[in-house]
VOZA-226015 format. One record per residue (C-alpha): x, y, z. Coordinates in steps of 0.05 Angstrom, whole numbers, m for minus. Layout:
N
+--------+--------+--------+
:      u :      v :      w :
+--------+--------+--------+
:      X :      Y :      Z :
...
+--------+--------+--------+
END
This chain:
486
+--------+--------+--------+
:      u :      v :      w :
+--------+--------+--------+
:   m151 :  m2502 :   1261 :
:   m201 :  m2466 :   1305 :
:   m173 :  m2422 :   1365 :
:   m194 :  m2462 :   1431 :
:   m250 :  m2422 :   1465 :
:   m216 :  m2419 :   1531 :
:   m156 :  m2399 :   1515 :
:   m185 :  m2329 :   1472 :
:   m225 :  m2328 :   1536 :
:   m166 :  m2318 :   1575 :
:   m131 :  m2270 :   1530 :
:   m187 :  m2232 :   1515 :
:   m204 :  m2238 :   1593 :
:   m129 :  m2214 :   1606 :
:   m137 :  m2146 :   1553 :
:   m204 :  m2131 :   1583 :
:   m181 :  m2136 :   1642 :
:   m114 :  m2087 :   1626 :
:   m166 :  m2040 :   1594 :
:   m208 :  m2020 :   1653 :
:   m153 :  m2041 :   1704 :
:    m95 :  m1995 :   1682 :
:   m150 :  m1938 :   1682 :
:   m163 :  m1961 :   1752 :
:   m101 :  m1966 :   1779 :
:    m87 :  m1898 :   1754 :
:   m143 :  m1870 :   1784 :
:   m128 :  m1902 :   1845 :
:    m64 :  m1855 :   1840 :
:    m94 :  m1793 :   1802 :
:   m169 :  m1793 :   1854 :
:   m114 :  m1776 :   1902 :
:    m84 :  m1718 :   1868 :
:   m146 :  m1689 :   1828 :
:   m194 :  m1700 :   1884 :
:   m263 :  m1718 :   1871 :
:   m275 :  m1647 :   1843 :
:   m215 :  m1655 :   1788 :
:   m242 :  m1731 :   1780 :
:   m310 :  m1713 :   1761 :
:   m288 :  m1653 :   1706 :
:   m247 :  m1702 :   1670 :
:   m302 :  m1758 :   1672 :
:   m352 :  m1708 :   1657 :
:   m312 :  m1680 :   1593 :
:   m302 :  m1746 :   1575 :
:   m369 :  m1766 :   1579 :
:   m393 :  m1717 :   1520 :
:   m335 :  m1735 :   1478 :
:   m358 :  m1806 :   1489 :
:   m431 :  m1787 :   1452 :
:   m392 :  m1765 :   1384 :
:   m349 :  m1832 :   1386 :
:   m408 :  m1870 :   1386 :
:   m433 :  m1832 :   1322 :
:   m366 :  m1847 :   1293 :
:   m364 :  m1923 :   1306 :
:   m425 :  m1934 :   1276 :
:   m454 :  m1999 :   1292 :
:   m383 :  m2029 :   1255 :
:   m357 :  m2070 :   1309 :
:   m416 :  m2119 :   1326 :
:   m433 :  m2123 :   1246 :
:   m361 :  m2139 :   1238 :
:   m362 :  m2193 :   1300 :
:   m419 :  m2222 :   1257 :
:   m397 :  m2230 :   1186 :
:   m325 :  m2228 :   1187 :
:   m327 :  m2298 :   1213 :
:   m367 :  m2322 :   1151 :
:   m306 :  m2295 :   1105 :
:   m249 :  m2308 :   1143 :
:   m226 :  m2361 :   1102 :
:   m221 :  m2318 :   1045 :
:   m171 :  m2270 :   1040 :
:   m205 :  m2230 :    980 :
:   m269 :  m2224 :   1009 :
:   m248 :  m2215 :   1088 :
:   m210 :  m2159 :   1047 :
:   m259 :  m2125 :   1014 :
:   m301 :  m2128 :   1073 :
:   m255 :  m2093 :   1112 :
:   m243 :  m2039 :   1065 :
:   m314 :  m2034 :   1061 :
:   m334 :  m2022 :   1132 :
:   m273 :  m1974 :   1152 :
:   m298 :  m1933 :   1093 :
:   m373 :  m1925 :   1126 :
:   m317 :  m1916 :   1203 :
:   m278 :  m1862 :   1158 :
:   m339 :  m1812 :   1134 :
:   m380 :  m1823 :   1202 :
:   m312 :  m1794 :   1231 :
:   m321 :  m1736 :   1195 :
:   m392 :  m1733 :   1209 :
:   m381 :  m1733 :   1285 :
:   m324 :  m1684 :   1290 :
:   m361 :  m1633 :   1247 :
:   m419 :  m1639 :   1301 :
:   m360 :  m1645 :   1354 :
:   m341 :  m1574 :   1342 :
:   m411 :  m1546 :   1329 :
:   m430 :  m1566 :   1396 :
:   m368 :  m1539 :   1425 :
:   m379 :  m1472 :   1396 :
:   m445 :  m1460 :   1420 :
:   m465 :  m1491 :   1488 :
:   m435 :  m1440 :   1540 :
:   m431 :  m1494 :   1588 :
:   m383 :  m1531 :   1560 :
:   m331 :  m1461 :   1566 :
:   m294 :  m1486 :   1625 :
:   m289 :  m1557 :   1594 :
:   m262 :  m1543 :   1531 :
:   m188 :  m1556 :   1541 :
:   m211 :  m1621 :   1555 :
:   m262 :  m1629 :   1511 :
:   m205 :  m1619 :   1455 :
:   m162 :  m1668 :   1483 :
:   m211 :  m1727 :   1492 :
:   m235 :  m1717 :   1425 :
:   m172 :  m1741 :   1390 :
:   m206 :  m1812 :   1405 :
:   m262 :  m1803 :   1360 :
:   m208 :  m1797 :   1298 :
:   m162 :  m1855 :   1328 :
:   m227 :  m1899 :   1335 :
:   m232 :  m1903 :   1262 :
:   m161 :  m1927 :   1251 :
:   m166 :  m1981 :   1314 :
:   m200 :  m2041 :   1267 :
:   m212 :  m2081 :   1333 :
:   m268 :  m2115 :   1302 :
:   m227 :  m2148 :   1258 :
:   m183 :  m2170 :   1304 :
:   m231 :  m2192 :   1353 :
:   m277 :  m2233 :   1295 :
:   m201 :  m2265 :   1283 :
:   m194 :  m2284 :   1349 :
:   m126 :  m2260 :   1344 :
:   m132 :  m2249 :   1423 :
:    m53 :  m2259 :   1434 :
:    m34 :  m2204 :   1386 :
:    m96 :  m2158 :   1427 :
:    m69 :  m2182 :   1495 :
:     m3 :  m2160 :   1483 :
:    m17 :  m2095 :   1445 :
:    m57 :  m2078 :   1506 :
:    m16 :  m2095 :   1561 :
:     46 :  m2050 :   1525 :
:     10 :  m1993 :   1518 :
:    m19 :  m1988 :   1579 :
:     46 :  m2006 :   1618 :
:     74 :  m1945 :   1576 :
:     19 :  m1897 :   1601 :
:     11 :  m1906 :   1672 :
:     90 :  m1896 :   1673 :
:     77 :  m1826 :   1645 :
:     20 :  m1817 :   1691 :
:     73 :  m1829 :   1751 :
:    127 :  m1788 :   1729 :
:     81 :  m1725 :   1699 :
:     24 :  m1730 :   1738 :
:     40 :  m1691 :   1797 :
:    m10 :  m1635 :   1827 :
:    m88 :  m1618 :   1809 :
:    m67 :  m1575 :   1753 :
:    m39 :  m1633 :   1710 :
:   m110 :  m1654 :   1704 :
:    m96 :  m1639 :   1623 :
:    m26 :  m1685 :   1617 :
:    m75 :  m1742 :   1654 :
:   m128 :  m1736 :   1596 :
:    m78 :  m1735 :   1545 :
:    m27 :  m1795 :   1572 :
:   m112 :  m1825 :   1580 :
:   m119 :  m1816 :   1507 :
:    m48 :  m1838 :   1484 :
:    m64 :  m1904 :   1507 :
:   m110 :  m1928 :   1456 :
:    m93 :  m1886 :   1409 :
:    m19 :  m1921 :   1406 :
:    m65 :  m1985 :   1392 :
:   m105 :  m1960 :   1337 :
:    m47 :  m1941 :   1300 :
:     m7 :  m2003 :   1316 :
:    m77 :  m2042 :   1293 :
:    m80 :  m2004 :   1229 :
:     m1 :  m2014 :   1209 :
:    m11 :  m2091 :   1227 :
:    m71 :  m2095 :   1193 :
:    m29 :  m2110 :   1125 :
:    m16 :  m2188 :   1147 :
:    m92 :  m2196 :   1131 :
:   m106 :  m2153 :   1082 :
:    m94 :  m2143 :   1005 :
:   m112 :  m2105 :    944 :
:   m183 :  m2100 :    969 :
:   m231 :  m2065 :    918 :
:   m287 :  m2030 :    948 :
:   m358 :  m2021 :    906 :
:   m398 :  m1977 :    918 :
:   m455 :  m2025 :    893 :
:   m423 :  m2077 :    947 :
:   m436 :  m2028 :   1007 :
:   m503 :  m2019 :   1007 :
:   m519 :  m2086 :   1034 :
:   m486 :  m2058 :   1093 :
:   m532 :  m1997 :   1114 :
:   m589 :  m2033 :   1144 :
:   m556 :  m2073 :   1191 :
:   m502 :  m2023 :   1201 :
:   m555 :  m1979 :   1223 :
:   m594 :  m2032 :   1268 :
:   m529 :  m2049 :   1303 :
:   m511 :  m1973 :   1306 :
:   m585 :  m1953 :   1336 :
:   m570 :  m2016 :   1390 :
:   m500 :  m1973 :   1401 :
:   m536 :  m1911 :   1411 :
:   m591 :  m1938 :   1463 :
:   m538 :  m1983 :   1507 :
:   m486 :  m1928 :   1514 :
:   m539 :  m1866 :   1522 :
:   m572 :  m1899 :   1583 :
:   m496 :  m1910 :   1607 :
:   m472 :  m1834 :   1595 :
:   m541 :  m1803 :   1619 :
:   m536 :  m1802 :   1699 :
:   m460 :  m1777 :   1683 :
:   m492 :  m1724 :   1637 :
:   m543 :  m1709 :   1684 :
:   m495 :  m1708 :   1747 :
:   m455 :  m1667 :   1710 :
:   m504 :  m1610 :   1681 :
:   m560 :  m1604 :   1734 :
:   m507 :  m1626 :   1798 :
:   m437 :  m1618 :   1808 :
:   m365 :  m1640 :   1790 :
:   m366 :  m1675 :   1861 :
:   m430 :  m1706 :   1844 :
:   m393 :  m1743 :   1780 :
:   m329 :  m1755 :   1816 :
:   m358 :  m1803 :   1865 :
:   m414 :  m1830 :   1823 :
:   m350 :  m1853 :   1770 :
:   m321 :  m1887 :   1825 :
:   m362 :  m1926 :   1845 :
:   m379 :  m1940 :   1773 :
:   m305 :  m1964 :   1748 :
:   m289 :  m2005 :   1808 :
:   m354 :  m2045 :   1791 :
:   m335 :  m2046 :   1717 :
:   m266 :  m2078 :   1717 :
:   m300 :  m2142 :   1748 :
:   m358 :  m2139 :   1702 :
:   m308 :  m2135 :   1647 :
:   m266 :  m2202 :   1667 :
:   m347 :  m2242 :   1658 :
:   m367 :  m2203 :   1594 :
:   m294 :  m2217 :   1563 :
:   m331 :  m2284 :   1538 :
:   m385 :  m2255 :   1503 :
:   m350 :  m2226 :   1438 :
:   m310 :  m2295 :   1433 :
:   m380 :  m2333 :   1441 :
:   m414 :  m2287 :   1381 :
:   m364 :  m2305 :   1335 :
:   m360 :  m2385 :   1348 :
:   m442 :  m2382 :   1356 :
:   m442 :  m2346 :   1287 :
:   m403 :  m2395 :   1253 :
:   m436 :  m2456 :   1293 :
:   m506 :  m2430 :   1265 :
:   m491 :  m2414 :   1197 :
:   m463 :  m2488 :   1196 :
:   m525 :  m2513 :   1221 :
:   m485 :  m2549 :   1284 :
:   m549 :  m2534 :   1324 :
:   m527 :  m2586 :   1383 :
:   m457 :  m2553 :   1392 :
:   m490 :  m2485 :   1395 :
:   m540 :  m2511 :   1445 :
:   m482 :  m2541 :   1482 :
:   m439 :  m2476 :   1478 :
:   m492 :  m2439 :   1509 :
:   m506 :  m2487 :   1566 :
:   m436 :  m2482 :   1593 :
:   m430 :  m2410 :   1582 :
:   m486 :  m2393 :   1613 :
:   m462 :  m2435 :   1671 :
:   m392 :  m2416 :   1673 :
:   m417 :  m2338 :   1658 :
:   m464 :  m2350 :   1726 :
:   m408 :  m2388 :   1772 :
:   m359 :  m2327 :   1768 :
:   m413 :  m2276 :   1777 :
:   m444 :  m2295 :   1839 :
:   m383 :  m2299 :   1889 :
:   m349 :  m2233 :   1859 :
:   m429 :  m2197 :   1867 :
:   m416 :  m2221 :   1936 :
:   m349 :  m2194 :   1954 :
:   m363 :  m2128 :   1913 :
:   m429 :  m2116 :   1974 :
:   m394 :  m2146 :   2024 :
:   m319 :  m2103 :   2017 :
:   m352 :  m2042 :   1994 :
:   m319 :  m1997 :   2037 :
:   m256 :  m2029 :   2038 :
:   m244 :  m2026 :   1969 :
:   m261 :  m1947 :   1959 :
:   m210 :  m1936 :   2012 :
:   m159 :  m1982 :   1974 :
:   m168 :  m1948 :   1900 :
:   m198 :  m1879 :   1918 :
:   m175 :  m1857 :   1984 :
:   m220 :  m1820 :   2045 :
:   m247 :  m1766 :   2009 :
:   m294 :  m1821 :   1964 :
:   m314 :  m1847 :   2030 :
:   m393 :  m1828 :   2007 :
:   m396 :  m1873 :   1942 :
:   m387 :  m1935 :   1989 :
:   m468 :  m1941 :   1989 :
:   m465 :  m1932 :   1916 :
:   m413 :  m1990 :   1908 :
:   m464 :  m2039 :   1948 :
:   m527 :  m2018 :   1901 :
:   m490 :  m2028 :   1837 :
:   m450 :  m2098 :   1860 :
:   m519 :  m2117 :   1831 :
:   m500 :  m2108 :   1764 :
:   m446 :  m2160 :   1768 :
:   m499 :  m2214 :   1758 :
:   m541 :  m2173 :   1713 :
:   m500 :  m2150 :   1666 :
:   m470 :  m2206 :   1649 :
:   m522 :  m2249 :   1638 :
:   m555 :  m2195 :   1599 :
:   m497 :  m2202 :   1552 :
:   m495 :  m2270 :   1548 :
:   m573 :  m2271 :   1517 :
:   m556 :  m2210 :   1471 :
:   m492 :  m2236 :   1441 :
:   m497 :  m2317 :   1453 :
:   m575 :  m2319 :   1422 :
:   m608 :  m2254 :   1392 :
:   m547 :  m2227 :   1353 :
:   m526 :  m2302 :   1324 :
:   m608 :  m2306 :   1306 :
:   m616 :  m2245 :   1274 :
:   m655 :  m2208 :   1333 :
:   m623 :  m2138 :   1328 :
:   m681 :  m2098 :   1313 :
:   m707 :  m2132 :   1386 :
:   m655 :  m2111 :   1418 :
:   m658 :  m2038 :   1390 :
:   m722 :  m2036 :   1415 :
:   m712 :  m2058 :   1487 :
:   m653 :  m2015 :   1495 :
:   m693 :  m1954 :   1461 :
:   m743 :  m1970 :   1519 :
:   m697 :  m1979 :   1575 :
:   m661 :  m1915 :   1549 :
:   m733 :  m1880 :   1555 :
:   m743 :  m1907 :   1626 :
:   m669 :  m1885 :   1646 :
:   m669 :  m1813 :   1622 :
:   m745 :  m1799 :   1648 :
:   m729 :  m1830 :   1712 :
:   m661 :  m1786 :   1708 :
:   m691 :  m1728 :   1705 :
:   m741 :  m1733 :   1755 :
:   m695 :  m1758 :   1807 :
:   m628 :  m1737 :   1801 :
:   m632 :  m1662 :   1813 :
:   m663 :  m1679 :   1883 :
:   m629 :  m1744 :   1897 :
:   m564 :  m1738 :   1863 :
:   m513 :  m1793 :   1863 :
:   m552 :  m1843 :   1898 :
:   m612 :  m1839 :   1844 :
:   m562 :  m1847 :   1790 :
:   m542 :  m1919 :   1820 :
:   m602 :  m1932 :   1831 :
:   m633 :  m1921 :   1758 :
:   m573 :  m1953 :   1729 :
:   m577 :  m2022 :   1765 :
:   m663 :  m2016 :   1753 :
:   m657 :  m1996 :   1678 :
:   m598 :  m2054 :   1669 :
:   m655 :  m2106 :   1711 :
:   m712 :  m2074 :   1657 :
:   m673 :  m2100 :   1597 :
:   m646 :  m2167 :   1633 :
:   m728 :  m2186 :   1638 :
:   m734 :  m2160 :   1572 :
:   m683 :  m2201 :   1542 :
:   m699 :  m2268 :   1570 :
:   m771 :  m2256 :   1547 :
:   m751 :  m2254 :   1474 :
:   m697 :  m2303 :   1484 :
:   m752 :  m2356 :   1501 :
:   m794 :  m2343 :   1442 :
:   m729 :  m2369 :   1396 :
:   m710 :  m2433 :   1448 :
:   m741 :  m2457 :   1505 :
:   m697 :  m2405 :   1554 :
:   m709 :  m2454 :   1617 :
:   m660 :  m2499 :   1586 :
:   m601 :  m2467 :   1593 :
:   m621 :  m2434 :   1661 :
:   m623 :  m2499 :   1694 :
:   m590 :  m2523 :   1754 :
:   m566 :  m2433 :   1762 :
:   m603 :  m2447 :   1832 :
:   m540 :  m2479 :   1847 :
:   m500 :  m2419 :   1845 :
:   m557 :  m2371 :   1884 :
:   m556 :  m2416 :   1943 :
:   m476 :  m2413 :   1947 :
:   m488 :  m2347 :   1944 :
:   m523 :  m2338 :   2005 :
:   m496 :  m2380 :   2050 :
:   m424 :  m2348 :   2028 :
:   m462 :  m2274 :   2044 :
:   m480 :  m2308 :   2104 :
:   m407 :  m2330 :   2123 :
:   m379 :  m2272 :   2099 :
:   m422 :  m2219 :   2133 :
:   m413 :  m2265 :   2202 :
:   m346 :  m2266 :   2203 :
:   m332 :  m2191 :   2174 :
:   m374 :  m2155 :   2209 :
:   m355 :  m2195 :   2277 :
:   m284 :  m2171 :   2272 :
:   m248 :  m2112 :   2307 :
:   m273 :  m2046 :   2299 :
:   m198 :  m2031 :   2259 :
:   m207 :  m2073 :   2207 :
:   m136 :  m2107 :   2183 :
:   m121 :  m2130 :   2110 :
:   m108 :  m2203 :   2140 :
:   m182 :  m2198 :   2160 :
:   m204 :  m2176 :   2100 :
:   m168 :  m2227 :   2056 :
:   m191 :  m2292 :   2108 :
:   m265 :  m2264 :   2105 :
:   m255 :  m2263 :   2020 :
:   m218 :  m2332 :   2031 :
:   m267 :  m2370 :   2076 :
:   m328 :  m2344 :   2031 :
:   m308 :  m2369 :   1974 :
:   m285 :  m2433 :   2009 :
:   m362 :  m2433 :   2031 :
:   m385 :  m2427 :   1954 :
:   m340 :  m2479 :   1927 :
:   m358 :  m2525 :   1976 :
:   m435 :  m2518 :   1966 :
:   m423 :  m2524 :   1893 :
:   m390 :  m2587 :   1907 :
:   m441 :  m2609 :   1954 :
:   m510 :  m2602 :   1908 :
:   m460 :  m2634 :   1854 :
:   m458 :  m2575 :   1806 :
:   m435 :  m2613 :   1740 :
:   m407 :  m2550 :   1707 :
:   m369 :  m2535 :   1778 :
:   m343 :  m2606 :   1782 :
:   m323 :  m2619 :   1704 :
:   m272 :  m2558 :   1713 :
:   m242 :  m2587 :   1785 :
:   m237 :  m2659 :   1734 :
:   m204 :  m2625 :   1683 :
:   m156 :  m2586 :   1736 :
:   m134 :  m2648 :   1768 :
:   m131 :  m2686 :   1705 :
:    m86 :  m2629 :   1681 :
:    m45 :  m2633 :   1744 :
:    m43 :  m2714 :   1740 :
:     m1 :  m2700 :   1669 :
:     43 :  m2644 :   1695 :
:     63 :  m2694 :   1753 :
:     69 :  m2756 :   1706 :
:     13 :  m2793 :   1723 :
+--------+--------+--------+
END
């Protein structure tokens, strides 16, 4: 029987959300004892390490999103696919780590890092062992959620009882690693209920290079444009430079991260859907993704500009006061992003389009580092928020151009001037009745101004007659009817 969409959307929702919240919530405790300066070493360190996981994942997870779901139903060859994949994970492991330590023995730079460095690179090996592709093209998303949610419940309780002054920056970035690194192993000991006797050809894995390869190259280009203004911030600025650049970043990230949590779930069923030739359900799938993708992106865009401030002060403290102005440029990417995913996973993955996508993100990861490099050493933090929202908008435009060559894109984008409209007015509302307040702004006001905007939203939703919007208040109070034995 297939999983129900919405409910792996909420588990997977629920784990992505664990994933970047724990790391927020214990930075909202560790900015406070590090201090930007400690903040922005550990991001920076972890930033490098982050280039030579990327050369040891390979472009393995979104291959396996793709094809596992064409096997799944049989255990020999889901099996031998497996093995066959974490064999390319295991030697590009090696790969990376010997070009881990190279690196680390001869740029000078990275001297005062590398206690760090060495930490944070016990990830690249664990990576290899994690097998969350498998899991996630399984759609076991109750086994994920749960895995998650332990783990991380188990490391913020070390962070708060051995986390103490600025120089336990090191315990931080190891309790930072044990945290998926406890998952990977649990993932590669559970991996056995799905799994057996595989026999891995050599002959069999060469069909895998290409688009191993494609994927990987689409890896390399959407996390390089990512890690390059922390690079940059990092070598040509200062650790303070990083600290409150990465603030701004994560607290923008955890909400992008609830939206995208649909995205992987939507690649598998659109897969499956396509290779079935069920063209109208695919069509269908992406209509109300789209829409649901665009209804939850809009009013959180909105609250991101509009509490800026407020919610530095909540998860960073004082001292972070200066990345408020980058929090309001990149509550842009809330609607960007997202919708950028949706094209890349819901249509040119499931069609085949990789080698598009490697080249858009090869161009936007041109665009990012020249415009980097020109503008960071003289405008710092502030040019690094603004490249990243402009480089995410280049490959947004980008995407939706190819998209439309494979369906008519206008399709699905109808009736998303719905949820632009409620946008505004709800700015509108929101900025009224916010910036009307008391000069000592008070948590009840904060929470009625959140409140009545989204009350504003909803209502002009419901007002235009948004189908999407009023199909899920149907199914709520046909849900609620039952409960209440109607």
């Amino acid at each position: 029987m297939a999983k129900s969409i919405k409910i792996n959307f909420i588990l997977n929702a629920i784990r992505t959300f664990c994933s970047i919240a724990f790391p927020v919530f214990t930075f909202a405790y560790v900015s406070r004892i590090l201090d930007v300066q400690g903040i922005g070493m550990f991001d920076y360190a972890r930033s490098i390490v982050s280039y030579f996981v990327l050369i040891a994942q390979l472009g393995i997870s979104t291959y396996g999103m793709r094809e596992i779901p064409k096997v799944k139903h049989d255990k020999s060859k889901l099996s031998n696919l497996v093995a066959e994949l974490f064999c390319f994970n295991v030697i590009a492991t090696v790969i990376s780590y010997i070009l881990f330590f190279g690196t680390l023995m001869s740029v000078g730079k990275f001297d005062s890092y590398r206690s760090l460095l060495l930490i944070n690179s016990l990830s690249i090996g664990f990576c290899a062992l994690g097998l969350e592709w498998m899991y996630g093209a399984l759609e076991e998303y109750k086994y994920i959620t749960i895995r998650t949610i332990v783990f991380q419940i188990i490391s913020f309780t070390l962070l708060l009882l051995f986390v103490r002054e600025k120089s336990d920056i090191y315990i931080y970035a190891a309790i930072s690693v044990l945290s998926s690194a406890g998952s990977n192993i649990l993932n590669f000991i559970h991996a056995k209920n799905y799994i057996e006797s595989p026999v891995v050809k050599i002959s069999n894995m060469f069909r895998h290079i290409k688009p191993i390869f494609l994927f990987w190259g689409n890896n390399i280009t959407s996390t390089l444009y990512l890690l390059i203004e922390i690079t940059l911030l990092g070598w040509l600025c200062d650790n303070l430079s990083v600290g409150l650049y990465s603030a701004s970043n994560k607290i923008c990230r955890i909400f992008i991260s609830l939206v995208v949590a649909i995205c992987p779930i939507l690649l598998s069923r659109s897969s499956s859907y396509l290779a079935n030739g069920r063209i109208d359900e695919y069509n269908n799938l992406s209509r109300q993704s789209l829409g649901i993708i665009t209804l939850v992106s809009v009013p959180i865009t909105v609250f991101l500009f509009c509490f800026s401030k407020d919610i530095i002060l909540l998860f960073c403290g004082d001292s972070f006061l200066p990345a408020v102005s980058l929090s309001k440029i990149m509550s842009l990417l809330m609607i960007i992003i997202p919708v950028s995913s949706f094209l890349s996973m819901q249509i040119l993955i499931p069609y085949g389009k990789e080698g598009q996508i490697f080249k858009i993100l090869f161009i936007a990861t041109l665009f990012n580092t020249i415009l980097s490099l020109v503008f960071i050493p003289k405008y710092q933090y502030t040019a690094a928020s603004i490249i990243n929202v402009s480089t995410e908008l280049l490959i947004l435009i980008l995407y939706v151009f190819i998209s439309n060559k494979i369906m008519p894109i206008l399709r699905i984008f109808d009736k998303l001037w719905h949820y632009f409209i409620a946008g505004m007015l709800q700015l509108i509302c929101t900025l009224c009745i916010y910036n009307n307040s008391s000069s000592s702004i008070s948590f009840f006001n904060l929470i009625f101004s959140a409140v009545l905007g989204i009350f504003v939203y909803v209502s002009v939703l419901a007002v235009v007659k948004n189908e999407l919007f009023l199909m899920i208040v149907n199914s709520i109070t046909i849900k609620n009817d039952r409960c209440n034995g109607k």
